[in-house]
PAZAPA-4460 file (N, C-alpha, C; in steps of 0.05 Angstrom, whole numbers, plus 32768, in hexadecimal, padded with zeros to 4 digits):
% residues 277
    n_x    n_y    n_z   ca_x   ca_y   ca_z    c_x    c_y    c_z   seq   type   mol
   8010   7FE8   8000   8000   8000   8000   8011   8019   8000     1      X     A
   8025   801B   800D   803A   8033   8014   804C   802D   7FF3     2      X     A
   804D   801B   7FED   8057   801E   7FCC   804A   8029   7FBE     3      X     A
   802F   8028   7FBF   8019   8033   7FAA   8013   804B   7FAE     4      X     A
   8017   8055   7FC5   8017   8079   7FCA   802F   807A   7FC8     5      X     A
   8048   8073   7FC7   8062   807F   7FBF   805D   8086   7F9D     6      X     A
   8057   807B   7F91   804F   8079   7F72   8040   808A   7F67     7      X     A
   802B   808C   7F7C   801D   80A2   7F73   8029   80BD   7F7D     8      X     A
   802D   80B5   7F8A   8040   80D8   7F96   8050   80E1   7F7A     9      X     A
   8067   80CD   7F74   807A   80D2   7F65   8070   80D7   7F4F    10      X     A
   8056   80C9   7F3F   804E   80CF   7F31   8043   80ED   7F2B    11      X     A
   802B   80F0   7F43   801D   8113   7F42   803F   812B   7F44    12      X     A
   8056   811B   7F47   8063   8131   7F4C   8075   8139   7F31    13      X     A
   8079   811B   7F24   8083   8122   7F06   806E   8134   7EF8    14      X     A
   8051   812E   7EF9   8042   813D   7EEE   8041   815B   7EF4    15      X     A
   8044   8159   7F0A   804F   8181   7F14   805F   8183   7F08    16      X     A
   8072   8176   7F09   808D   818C   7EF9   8088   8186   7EDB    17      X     A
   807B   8171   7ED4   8071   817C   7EAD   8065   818F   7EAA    18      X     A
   804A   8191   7EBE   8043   81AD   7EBA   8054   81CB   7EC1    19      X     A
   805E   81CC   7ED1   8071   81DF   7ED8   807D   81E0   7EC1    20      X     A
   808D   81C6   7EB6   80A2   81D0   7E9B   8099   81D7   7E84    21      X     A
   807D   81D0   7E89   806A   81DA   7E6B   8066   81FA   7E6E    22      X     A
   805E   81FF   7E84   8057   8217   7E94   806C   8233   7E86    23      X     A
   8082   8223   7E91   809B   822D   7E8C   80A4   8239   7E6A    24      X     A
   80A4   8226   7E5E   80A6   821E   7E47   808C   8238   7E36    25      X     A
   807C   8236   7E40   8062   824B   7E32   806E   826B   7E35    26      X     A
   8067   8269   7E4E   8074   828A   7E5F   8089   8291   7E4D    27      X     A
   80AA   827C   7E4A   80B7   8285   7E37   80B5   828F   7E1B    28      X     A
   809D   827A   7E11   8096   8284   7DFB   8084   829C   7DF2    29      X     A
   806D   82A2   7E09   8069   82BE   7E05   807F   82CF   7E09    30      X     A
   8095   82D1   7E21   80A1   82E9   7E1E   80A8   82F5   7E00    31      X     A
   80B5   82D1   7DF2   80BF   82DB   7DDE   80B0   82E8   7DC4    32      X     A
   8094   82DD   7DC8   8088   82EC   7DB2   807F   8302   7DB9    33      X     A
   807B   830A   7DD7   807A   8326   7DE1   808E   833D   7DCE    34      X     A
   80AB   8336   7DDB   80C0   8340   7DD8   80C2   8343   7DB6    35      X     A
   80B9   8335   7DA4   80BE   8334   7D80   80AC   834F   7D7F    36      X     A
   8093   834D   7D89   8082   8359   7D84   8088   837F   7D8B    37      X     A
   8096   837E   7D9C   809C   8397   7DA7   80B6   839B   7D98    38      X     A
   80C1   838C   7D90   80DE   8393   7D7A   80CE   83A2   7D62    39      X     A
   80BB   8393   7D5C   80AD   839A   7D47   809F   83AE   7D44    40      X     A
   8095   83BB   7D57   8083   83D3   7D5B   8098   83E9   7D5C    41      X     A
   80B0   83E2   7D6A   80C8   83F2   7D6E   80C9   83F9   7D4A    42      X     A
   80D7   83EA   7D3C   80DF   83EE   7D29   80CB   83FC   7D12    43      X     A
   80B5   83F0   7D0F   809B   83FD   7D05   8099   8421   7D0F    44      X     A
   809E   8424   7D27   809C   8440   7D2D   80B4   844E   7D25    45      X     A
   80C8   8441   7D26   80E4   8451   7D1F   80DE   8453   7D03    46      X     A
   80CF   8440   7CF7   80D0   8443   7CD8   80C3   845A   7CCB    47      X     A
   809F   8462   7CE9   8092   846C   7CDA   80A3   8499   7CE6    48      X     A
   80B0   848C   7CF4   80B9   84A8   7CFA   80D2   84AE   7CE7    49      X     A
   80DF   849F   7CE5   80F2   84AB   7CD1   80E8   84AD   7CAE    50      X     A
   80CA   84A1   7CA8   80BE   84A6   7C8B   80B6   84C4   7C9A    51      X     A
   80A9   84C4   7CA9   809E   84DC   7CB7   80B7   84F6   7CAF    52      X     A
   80D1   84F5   7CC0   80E7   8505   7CB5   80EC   8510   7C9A    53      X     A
   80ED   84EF   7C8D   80F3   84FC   7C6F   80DB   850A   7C63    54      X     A
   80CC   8509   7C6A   80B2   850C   7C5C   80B2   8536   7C68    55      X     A
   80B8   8539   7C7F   80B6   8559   7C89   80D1   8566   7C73    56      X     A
   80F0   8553   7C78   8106   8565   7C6A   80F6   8562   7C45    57      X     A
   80EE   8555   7C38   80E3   854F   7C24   80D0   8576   7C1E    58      X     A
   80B9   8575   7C30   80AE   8586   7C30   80BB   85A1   7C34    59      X     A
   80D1   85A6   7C44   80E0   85B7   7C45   80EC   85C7   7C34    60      X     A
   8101   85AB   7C2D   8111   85B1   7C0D   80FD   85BE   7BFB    61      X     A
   80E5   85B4   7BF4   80DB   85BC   7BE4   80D4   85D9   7BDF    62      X     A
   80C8   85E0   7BF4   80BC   85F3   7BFF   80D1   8608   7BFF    63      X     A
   80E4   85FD   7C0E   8106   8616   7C09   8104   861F   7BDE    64      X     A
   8106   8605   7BDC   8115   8607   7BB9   80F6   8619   7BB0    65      X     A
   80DB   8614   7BB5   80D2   8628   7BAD   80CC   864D   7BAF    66      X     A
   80D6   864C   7BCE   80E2   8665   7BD0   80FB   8672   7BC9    67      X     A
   8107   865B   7BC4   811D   8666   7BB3   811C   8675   7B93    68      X     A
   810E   8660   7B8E   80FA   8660   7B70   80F2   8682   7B6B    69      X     A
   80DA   8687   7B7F   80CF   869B   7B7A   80E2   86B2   7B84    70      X     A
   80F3   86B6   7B90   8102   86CA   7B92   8110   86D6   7B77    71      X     A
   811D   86B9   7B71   812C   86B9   7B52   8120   86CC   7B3D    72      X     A
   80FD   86B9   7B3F   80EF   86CB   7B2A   80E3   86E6   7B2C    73      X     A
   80DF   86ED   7B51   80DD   870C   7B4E   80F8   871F   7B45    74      X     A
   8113   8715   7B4F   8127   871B   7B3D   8126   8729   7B1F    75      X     A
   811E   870E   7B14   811E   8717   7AF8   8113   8729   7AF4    76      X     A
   80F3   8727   7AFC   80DA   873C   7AF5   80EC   8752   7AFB    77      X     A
   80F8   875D   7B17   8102   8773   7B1A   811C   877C   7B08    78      X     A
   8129   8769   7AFB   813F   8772   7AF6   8139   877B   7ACF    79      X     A
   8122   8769   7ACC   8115   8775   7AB1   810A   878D   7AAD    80      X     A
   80F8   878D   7AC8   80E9   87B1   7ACC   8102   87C3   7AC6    81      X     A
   810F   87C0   7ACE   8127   87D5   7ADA   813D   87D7   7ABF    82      X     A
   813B   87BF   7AA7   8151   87C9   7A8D   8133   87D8   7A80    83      X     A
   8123   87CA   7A83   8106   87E3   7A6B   8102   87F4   7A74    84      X     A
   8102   87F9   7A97   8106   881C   7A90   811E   882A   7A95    85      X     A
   8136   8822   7A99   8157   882B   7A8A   8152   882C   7A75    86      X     A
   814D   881B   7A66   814F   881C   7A43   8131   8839   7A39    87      X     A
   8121   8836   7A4C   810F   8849   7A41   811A   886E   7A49    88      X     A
   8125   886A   7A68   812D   8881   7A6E   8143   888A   7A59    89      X     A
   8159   8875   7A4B   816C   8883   7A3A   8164   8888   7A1F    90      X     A
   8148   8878   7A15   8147   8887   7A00   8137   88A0   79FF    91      X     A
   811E   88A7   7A19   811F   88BD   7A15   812F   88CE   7A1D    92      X     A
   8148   88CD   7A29   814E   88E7   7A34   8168   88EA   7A10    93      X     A
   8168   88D8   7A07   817F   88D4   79EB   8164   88EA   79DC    94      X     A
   8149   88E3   79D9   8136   88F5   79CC   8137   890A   79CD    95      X     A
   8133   8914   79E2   8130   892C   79F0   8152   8941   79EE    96      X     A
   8164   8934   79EF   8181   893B   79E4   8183   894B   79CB    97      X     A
   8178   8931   79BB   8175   893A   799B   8166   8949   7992    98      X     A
   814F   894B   79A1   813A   895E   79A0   8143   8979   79A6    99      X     A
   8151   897F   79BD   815E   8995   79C9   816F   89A3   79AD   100      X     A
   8180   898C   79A6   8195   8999   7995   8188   89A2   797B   101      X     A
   8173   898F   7972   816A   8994   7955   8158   89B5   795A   102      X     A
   814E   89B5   796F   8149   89DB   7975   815B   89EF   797B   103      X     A
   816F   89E3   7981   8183   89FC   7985   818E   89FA   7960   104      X     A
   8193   89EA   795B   8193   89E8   793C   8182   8A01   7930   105      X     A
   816E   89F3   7934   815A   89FE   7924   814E   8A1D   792B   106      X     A
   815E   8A28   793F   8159   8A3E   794A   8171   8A52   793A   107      X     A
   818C   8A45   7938   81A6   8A4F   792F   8199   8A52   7909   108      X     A
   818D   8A3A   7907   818D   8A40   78E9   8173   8A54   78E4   109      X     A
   8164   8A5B   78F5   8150   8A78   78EF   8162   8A8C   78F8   110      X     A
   8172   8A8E   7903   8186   8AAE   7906   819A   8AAE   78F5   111      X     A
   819E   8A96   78DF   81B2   8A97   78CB   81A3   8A92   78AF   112      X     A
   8191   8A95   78A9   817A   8A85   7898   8185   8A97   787D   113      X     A
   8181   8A83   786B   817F   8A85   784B   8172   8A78   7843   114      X     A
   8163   8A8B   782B   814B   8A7E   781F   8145   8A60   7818   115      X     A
   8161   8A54   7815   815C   8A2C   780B   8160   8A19   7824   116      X     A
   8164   8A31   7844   816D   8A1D   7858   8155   8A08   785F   117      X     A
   8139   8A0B   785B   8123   89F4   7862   8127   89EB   7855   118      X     A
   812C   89E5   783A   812F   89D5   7828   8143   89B8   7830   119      X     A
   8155   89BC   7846   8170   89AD   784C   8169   89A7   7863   120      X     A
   8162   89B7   787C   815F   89B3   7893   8141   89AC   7899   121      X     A
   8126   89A5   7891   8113   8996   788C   8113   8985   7895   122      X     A
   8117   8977   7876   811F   8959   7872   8130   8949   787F   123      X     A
   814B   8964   7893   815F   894F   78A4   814C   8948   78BD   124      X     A
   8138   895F   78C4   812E   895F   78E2   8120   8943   78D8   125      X     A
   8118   8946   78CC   80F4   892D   78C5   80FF   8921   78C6   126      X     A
   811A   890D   78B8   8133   88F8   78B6   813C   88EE   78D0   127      X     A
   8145   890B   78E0   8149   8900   78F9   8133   8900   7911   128      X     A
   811E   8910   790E   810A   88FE   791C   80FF   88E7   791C   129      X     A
   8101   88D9   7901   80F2   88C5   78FC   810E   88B0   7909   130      X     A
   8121   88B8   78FC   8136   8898   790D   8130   88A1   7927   131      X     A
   8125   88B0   7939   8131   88B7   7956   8116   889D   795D   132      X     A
   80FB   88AA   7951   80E2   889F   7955   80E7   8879   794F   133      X     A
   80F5   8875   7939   80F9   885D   7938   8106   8849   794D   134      X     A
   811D   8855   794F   812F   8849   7966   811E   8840   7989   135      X     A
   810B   885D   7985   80FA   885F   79A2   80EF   8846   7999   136      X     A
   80D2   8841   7984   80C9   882C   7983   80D0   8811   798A   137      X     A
   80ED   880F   7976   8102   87F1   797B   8106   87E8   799D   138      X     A
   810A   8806   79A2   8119   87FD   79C3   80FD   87F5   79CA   139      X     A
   80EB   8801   79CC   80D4   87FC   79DD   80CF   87E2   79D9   140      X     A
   80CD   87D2   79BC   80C3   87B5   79A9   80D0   87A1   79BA   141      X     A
   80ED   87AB   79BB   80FF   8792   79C8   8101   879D   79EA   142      X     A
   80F8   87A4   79F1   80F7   87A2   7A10   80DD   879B   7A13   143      X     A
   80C2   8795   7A00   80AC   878B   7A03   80B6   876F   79FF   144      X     A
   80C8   8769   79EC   80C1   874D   79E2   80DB   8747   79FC   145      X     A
   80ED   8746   7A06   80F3   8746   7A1E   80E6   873A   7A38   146      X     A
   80D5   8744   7A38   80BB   8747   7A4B   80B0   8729   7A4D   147      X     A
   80AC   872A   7A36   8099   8715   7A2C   80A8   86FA   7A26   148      X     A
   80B7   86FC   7A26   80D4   86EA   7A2B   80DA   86E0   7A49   149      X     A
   80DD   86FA   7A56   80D2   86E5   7A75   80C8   86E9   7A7E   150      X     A
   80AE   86ED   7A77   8093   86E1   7A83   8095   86C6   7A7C   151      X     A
   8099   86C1   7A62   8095   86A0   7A54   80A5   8691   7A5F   152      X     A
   80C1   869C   7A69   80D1   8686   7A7C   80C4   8686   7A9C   153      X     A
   80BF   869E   7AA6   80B1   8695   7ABA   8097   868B   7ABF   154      X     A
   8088   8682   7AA7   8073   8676   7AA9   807E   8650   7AA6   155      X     A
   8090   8654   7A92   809F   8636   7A93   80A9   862C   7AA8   156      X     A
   80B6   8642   7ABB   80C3   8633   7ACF   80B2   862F   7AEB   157      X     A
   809A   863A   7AE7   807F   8636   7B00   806E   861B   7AEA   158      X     A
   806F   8616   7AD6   8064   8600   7AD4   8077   85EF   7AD5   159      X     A
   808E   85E8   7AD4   809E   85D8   7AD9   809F   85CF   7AF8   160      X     A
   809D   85E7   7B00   80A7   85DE   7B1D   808E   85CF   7B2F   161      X     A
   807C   85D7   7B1D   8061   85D0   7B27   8054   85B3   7B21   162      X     A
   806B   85A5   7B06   8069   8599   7AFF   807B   8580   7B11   163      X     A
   8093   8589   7B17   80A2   857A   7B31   8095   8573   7B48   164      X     A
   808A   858C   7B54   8083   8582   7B67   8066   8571   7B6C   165      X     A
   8057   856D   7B4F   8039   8562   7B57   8048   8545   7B51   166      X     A
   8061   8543   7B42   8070   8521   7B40   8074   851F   7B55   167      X     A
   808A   852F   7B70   8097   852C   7B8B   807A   8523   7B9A   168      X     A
   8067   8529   7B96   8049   852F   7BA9   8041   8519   7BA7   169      X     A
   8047   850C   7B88   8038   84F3   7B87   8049   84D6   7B8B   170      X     A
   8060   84D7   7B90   8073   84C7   7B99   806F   84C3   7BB6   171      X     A
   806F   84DE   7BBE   806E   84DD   7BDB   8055   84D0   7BE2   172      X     A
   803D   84D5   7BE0   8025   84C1   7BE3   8027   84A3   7BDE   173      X     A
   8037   84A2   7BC8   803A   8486   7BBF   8048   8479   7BD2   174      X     A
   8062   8480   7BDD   8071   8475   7BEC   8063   8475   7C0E   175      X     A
   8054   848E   7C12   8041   848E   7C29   802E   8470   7C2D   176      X     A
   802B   846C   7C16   8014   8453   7C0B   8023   843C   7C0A   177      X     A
   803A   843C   7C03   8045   8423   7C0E   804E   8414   7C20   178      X     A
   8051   8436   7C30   8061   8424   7C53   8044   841D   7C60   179      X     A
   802A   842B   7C59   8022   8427   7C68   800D   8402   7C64   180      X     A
   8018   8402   7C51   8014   83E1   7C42   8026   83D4   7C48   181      X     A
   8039   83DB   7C52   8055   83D0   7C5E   8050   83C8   7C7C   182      X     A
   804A   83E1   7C8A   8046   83DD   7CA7   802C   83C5   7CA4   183      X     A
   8015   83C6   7C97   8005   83AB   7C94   800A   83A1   7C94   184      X     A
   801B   8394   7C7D   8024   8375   7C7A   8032   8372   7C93   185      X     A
   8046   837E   7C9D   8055   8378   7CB5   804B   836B   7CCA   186      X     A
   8029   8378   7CD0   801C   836D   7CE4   800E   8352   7CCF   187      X     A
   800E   8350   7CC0   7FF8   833E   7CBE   800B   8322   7CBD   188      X     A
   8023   832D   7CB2   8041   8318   7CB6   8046   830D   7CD7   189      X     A
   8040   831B   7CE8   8041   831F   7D0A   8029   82FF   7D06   190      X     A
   800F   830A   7D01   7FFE   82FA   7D0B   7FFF   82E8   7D04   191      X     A
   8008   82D7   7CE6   800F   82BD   7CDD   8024   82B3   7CF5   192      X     A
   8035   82C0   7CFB   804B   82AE   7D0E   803A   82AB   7D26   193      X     A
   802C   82BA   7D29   801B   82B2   7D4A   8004   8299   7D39   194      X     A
   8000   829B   7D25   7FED   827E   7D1D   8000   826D   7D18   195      X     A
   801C   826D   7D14   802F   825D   7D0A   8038   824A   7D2E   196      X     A
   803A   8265   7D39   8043   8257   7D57   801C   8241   7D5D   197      X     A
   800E   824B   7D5F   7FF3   823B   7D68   7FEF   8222   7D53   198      X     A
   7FFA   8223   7D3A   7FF9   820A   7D26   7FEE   81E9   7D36   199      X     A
   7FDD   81E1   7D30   7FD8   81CA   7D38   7FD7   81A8   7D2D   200      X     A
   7FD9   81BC   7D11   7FE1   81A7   7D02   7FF8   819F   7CE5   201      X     A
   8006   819B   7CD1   801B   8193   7CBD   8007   81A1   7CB4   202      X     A
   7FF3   819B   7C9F   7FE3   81AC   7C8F   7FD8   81C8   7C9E   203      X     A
   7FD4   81CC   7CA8   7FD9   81EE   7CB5   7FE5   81FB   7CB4   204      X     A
   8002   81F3   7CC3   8012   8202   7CBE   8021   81FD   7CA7   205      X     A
   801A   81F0   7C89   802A   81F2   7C71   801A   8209   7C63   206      X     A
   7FFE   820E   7C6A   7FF0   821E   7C63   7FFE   823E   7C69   207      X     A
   7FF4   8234   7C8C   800C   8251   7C91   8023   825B   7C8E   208      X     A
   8035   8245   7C80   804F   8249   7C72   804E   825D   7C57   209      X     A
   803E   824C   7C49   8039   825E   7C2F   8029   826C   7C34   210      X     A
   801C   8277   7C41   800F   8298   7C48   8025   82AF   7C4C   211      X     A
   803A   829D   7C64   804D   82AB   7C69   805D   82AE   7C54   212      X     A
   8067   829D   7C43   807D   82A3   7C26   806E   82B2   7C1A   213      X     A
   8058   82B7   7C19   8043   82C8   7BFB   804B   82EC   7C03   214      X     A
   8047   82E8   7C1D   8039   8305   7C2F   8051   830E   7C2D   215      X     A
   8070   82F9   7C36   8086   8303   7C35   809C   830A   7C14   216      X     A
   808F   8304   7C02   809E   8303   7BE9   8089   831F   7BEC   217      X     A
   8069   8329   7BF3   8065   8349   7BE7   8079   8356   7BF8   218      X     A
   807C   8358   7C16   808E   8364   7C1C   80A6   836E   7C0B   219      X     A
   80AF   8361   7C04   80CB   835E   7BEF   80BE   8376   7BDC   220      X     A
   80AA   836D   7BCF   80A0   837E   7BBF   80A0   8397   7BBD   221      X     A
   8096   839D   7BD5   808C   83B7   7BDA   809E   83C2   7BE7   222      X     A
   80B6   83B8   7BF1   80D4   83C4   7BF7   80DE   83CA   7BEB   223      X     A
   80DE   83B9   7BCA   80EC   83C1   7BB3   80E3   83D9   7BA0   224      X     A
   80C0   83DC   7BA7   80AF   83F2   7BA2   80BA   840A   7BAA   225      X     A
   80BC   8404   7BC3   80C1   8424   7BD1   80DD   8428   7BCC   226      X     A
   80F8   8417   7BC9   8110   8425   7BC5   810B   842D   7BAD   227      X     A
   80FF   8422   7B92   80FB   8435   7B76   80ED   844B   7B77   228      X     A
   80DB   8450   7B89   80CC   8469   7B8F   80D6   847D   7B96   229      X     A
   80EE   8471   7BAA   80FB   8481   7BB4   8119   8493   7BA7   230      X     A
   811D   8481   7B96   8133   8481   7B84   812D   848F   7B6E   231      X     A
   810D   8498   7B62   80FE   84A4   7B4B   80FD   84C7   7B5D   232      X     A
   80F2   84C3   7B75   80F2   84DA   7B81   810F   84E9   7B8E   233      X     A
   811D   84D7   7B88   8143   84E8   7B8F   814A   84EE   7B6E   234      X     A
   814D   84E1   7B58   814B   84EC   7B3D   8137   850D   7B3E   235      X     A
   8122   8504   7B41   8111   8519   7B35   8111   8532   7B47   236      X     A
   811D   8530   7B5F   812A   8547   7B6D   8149   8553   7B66   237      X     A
   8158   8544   7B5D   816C   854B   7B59   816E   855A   7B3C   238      X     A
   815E   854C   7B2F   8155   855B   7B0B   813D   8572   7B11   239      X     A
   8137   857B   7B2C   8125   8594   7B2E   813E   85A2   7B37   240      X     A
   8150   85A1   7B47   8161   85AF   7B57   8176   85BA   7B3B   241      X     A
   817F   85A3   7B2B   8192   85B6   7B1C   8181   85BE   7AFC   242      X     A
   8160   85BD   7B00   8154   85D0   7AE8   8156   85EA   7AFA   243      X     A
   814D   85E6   7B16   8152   8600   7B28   8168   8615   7B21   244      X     A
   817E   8604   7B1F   819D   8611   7B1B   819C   8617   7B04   245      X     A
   8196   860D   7AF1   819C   8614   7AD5   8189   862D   7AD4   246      X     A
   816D   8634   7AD4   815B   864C   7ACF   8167   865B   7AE4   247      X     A
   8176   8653   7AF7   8186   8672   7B11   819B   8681   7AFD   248      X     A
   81AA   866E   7AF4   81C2   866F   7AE2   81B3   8686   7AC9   249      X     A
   819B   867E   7ABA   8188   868C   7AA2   8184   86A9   7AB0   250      X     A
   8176   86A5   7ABF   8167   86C0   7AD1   818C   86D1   7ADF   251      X     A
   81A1   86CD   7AD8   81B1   86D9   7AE0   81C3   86E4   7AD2   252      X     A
   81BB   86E1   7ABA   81CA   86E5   7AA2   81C2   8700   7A9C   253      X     A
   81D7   871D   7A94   81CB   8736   7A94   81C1   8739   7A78   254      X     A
   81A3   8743   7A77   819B   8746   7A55   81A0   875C   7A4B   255      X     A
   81AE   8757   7A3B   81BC   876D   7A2E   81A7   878E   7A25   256      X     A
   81BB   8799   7A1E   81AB   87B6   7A21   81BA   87C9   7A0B   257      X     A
   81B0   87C7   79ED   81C4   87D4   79E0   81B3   87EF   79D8   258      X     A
   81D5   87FF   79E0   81CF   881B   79E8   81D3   882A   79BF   259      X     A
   81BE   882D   79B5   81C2   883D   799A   81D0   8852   799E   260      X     A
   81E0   8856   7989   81E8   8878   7988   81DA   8887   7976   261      X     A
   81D0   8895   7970   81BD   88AA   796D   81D0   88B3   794B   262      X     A
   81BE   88BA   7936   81D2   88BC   7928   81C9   88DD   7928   263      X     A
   81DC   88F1   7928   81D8   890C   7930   81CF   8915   7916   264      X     A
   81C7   892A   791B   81BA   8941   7900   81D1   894E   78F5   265      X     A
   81E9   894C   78EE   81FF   8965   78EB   81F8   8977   78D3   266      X     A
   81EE   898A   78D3   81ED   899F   78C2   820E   89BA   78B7   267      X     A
   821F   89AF   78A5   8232   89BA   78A4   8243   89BB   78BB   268      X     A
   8250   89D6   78BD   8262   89D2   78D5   8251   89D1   78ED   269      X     A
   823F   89DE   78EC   822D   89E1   7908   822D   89FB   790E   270      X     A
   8235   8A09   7900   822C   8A2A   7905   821D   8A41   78F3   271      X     A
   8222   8A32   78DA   820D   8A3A   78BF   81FD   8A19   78B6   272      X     A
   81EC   8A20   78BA   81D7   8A06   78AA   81DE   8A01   788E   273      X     A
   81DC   8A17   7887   81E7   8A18   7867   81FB   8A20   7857   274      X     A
   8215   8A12   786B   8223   8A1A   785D   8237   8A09   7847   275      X     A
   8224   89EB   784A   8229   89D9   783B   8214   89D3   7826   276      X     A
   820D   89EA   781C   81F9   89E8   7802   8213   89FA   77F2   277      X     A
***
């Protein structure tokens, strides 16, 4: 009888410590899938803060290079206002010169006058008013067409730029759209290994094998997505930055400004009108 309760003793007591080592054995295994899980969330947040980062210096840059932009092009505007009316202030005051002189002329030749002097000095005034009037026209034509010249570049370079950034805008969404298909799969990758750990059976978990290889080859995918996205949006910034440079380089170039010389009225020596008839 004292054998048969020794037996059972020893017996209920192996059975405690299977359960204990099972006990044991579980506990370990939650920590560990605790602990994956919190790696994971760790890393998911580091991921979504540093997309977060690039995504503010992204907006920045941009935002700088378009204030850069528009400074450039109030530049121009100002530095165009400012040759059309230099070029307008020199030809009238070159008018007004010639005008001055062709009356003092024409004042000298009524206190020296002989009967054939209209006949000579006329035709020079009308000659040289009309080139004076001409020249005014030209200057005015080409400081219009000037004008109109960059307006047309600065309408090019606001649709250009406007054209960069609705590509940068739409990369950026795209790539927004992938992590956040990324951070998905991640979890939904999480939850197969928690059905992979509960597996109860060979066909179950071969099932959940190839769920896991499927889910894990888009991953891949969509990693390989986002470095080309990302790699399209470092091109297409770096080809806005040096069209940037090149139209700074255009807009800095001085537009020339050619100064006519006036072709004068000379009537003989300049003290008798007529004294070269």
């Amino acid at each position: 009888m004292n054998s048969e309760n020794s037996a059972l003793m020893a017996l209920s007591e192996l059975k405690n410590l299977e359960a204990d080592r099972v006990a044991q054995v579980e506990a370990e295994h939650q920590e560990k899938v605790e602990a994956e899980r919190l790696a994971r969330e760790q890393a998911e947040r580091l991921a979504r803060e540093e997309a977060d980062r690039r995504a503010r210096e992204e907006a920045e840059r941009l935002a700088r290079e378009h204030a850069e932009r528009e400074a450039r092009e109030r530049e121009e505007r100002i530095r165009v206002a400012e040759a059309e009316a230099r070029t307008r202030a020199e030809q009238e005051a070159r008018l007004a010169e010639e005008q001055m002189r062709i009356d003092a002329q024409m004042k000298l030749a009524e206190k020296k006058s002989k009967p054939k002097w209209p006949l000579l000095v006329v035709p020079l005034l009308v000659l040289g008013l009309g080139g004076l009037t001409f020249m005014y026209i030209s200057g005015q034509q080409k400081a219009e067409k000037e004008a109109a010249a960059a307006a047309e570049r600065e309408a090019v370079m606001a649709a250009e730029a406007k054209k960069q950034q609705q590509l940068l805008a739409q990369i950026s969404a795209d790539l927004k759209k992938l992590e956040e298909e990324r951070e998905k799969q991640e979890k939904d990758l999480a939850s197969l290994d928690k059905k992979l750990d509960a597996a109860q059976s060979e066909a179950e978990r071969a099932k959940l094998l190839a769920e896991k290889q499927a889910l894990e080859e888009k991953i891949a995918e969509n990693e390989e997505e986002q470095d080309q996205k990302k790699t399209t949006r470092r091109r297409k910034s770096n080809s806005s930055k040096k069209s940037s440079k090149k139209d700074a380089a255009k807009a800095d170039e001085p537009t020339p400004v050619t100064n006519e010389r006036k072709r004068k009225i000379k009537l003989g020596d300049g003290s008798d009108p007529l004294s070269g008839i």
